[in-house]
C-alpha positions in Angstrom: 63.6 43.3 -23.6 62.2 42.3 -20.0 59.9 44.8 -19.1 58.6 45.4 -15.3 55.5 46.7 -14.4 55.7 49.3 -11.4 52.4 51.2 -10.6 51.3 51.7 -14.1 54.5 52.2 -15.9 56.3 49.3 -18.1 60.2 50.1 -17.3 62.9 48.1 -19.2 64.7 45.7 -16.4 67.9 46.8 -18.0 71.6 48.0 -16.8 73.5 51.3 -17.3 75.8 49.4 -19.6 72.9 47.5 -21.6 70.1 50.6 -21.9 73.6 51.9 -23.5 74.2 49.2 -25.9 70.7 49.6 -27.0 71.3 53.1 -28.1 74.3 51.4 -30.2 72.3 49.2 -31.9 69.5 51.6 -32.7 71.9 54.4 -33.9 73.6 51.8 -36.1 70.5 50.2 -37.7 68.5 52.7 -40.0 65.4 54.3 -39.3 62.3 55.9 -40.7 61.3 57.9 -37.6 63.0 58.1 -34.3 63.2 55.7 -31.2 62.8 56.9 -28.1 63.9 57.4 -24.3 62.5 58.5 -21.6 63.6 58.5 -18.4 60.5 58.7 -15.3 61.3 58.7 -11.8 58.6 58.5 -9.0 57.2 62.1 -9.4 56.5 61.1 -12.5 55.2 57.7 -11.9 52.8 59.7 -9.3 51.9 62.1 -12.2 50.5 59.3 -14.2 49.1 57.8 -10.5 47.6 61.0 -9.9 46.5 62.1 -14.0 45.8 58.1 -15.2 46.0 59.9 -18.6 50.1 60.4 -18.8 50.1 57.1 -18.8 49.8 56.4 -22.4 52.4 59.2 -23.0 54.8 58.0 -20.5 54.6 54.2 -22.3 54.6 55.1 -25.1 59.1 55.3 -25.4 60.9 52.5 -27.0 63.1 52.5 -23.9 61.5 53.3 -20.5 64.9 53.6 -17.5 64.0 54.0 -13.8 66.2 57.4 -13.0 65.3 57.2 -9.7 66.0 55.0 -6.4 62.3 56.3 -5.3 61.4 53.6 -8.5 63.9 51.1 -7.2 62.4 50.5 -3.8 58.9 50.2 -5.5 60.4 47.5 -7.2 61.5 45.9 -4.2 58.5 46.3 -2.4 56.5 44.9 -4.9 58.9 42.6 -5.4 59.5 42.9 -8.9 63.0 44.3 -8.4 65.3 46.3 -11.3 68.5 45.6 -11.7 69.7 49.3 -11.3 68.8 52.7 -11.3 69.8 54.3 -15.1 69.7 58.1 -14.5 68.8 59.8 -17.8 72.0 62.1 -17.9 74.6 59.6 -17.5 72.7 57.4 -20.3 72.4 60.6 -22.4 76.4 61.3 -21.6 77.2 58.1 -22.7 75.5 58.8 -25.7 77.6 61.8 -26.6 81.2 59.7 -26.1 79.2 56.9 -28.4 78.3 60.4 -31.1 81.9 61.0 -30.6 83.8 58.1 -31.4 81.2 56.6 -33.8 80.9 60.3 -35.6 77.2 60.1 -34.8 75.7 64.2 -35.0 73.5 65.5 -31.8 71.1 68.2 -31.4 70.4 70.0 -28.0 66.8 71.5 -27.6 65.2 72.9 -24.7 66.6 74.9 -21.3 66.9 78.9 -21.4 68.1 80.7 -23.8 72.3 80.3 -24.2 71.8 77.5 -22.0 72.3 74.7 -24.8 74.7 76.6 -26.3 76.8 76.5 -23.3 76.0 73.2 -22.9 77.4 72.2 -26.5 80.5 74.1 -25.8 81.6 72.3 -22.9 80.4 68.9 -24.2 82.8 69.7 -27.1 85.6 70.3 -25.2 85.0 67.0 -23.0 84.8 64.9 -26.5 86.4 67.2 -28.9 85.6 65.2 -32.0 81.7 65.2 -31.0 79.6 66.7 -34.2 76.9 69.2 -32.6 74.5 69.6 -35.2 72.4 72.5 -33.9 70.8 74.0 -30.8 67.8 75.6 -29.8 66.2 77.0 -26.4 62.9 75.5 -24.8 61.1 78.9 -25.1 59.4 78.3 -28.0 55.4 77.5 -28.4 54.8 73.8 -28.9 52.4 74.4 -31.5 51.6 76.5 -34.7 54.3 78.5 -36.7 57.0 78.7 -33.8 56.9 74.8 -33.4 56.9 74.5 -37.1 60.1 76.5 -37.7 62.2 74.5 -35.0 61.5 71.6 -36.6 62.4 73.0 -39.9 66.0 73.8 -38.1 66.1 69.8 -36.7 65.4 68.5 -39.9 67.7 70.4 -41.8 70.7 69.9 -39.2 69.8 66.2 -39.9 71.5 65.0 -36.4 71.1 61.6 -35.6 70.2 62.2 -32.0 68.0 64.6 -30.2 68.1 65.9 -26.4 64.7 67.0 -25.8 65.1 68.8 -22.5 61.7 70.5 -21.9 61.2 69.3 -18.3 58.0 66.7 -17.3 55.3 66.3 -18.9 56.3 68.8 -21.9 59.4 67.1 -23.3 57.4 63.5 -23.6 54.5 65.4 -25.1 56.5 67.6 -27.6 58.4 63.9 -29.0 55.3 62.0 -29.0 53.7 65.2 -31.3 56.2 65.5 -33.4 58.0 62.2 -33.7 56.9 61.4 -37.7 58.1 65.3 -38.6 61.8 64.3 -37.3 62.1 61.6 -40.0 66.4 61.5 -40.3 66.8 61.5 -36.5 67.4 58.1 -34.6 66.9 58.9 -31.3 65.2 61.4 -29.1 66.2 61.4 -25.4 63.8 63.2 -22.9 66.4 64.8 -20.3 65.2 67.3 -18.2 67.8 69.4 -16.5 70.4 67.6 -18.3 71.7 70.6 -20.2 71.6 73.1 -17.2 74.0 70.6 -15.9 76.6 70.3 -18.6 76.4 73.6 -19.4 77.9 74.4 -15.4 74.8 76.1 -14.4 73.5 73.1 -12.1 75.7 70.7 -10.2 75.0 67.0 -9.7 75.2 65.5 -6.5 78.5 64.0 -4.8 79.0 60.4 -6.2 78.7 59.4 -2.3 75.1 60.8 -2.5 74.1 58.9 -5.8 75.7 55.7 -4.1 73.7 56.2 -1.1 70.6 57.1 -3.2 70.3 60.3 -1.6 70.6 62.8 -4.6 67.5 63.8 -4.3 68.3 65.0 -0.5 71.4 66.8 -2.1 69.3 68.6 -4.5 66.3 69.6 -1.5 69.6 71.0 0.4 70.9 73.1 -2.9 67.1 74.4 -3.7 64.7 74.0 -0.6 61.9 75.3 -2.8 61.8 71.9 -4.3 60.1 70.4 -1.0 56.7 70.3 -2.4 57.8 68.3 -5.3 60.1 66.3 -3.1 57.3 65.5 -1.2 55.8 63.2 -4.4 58.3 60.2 -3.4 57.4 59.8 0.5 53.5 59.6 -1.1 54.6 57.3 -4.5 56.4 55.0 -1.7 53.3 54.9 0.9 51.2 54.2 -2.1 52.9 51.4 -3.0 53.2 50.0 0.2 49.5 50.4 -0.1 48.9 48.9 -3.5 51.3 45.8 -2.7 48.6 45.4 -0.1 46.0 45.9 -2.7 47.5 43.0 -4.7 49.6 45.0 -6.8 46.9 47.4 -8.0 48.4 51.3 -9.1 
C-alpha cells in the first residue's frame, strides 16, 4: 500500500471504498494479534509536530487514513496529494454493515458510561443482524487491575473487531499497550467521538459541510469551546506552508 509522507506521518494514499476493502481482507484472513487503524487529522499531526515522541505511536497502525481536509490541503501544498479524505466513523460504519452481513462480532469501548451501550442499540437497529459482542465505558484506569479486568471481558466476548474510542492520544496508546493481550480480535479501530455519535448524543455535520470540507466550522458553531483546539489547523497549515519552504522538512 502507497504510503505518503505528510509532516512526520506515513498515511495510506487510499480511498473510502479501498481503506474498506482492506478491513475485508484482514477480517477474512486469520490473525494472531490484531491489525490496526487509526485515523489522525491535523491536530494530531500537530501533536506529533509539537511532542516528536507521538510519532512512533501514531505510525505505528497497520492502516493510517487522513480524517481530515486540514491533512488534504497539506498534501496539496506539499504536493504530495491524497486521493480523499477517509473520516474514521464512516470507515468504522462501514465496518459494522461488513460485521453484519459477513456475521463478523464487534466490541464498543470507550465514551461515558451508557454511552456505548446506547451506541450498540441503535447500531442494532440500523443493521439488525449485527453481533455486538460486548461493551464497556472509557472510565476505566489504563493500567493495573482495572485495565486487566477489561481485557479479561474483550477476550472472553472474543469479537473480531474492536472500537477503541478513548479520544487522542489515549485510544492509540491504550491499543499499542495492549495489542498482544487481545490475541482473537482482528481489528482495533481508534474512533474518537464515534460512539457519542451513533449513540444520538452528538450530531455530524450537514453532508453540504463535509462536501465543502467545512465540518470542522460546523462543529466550532455547535461547541464554541472547541476554538482553542480548532486553532491547531490554521498553525498545522502555516507550518506547512513553512516547511514546503523548508524543503519538506516537519
Amino acid at each position: 500500500m502507497e504510503t505518503i509522507n505528510i509532516r512526520g506521518v506515513r498515511f495510506c494514499n487510499v480511498t473510502l471504498d479501498e481503506a474498506a476493502a482492506w478491513v475485508a481482507d484482514t477480517l477474512a484472513a486469520p490473525a494472531k494479534c490484531p491489525r490496526t487503524v487509526f485515523t489522525p487529522n491535523s491536530e494530531i499531526v500537530q501533536l506529533c509536530i509539537e511532542a516528536p515522541e507521538h510519532y512512533a505511536l501514531i505510525n505505528s497502525a497497520d492502516l493510517i487514513i487522513p480524517d481530515g481536509i486540514g491533512v488534504i490541503k497539506a498534501s496539496r501544498i506539499l504536493g504530495t496529494p491524497l486521493k480523499e479524505k477517509v473520516a474514521g466513523i464512516e470507515l468504522g460504519e462501514r465496518t459494522l454493515a461488513l460485521a453484519a452481513e459477513q456475521g463478523y462480532s464487534v466490541y464498543f469501548l470507550g465514551a461515558k458510561p451508557g454511552v456505548a451501550e446506547q451506541a450498540a442499540a441503535k447500531m442494532k437497529e440500523k443493521y439488525p443482524t449485527l453481533t455486538v459482542a460486548g461493551t464497556h465505558d472509557g472510565y476505566f484506569k489504563k493500567e493495573g487491575n482495572e485495565n486487566e479486568s477489561v481485557l479479561s471481558a474483550i477476550r472472553a466476548a472474543a469479537p473480531d473487531v474492536l472500537y477503541v474510542c478513548l479520544g487522542v492520544p489515549a485510544q492509540e496508546k491504550w491499543i499499542a499497550a495492549n495489542r498482544e493481550a487481545l490475541a482473537g480480535v482482528k481489528l482495533c479501530l481508534a474512533l474518537g467521538g464515534s460512539l457519542d455519535v451513533w449513540a444520538g448524543n452528538v450530531k455530524r455535520a450537514p453532508k453540504l459541510f463535509i462536501k465543502l470540507g467545512l465540518e470542522w466550522f460546523y462543529r466550532l458553531c455547535k461547541e464554541p469551546r472547541r476554538i482553542g483546539r480548532m486553532m491547531k489547523l490554521p498553525k498545522f497549515l502555516f507550518g506547512t506552508y513553512a516547511a514546503k519552504w523548508r524543503g519538506g522538512e516537519a
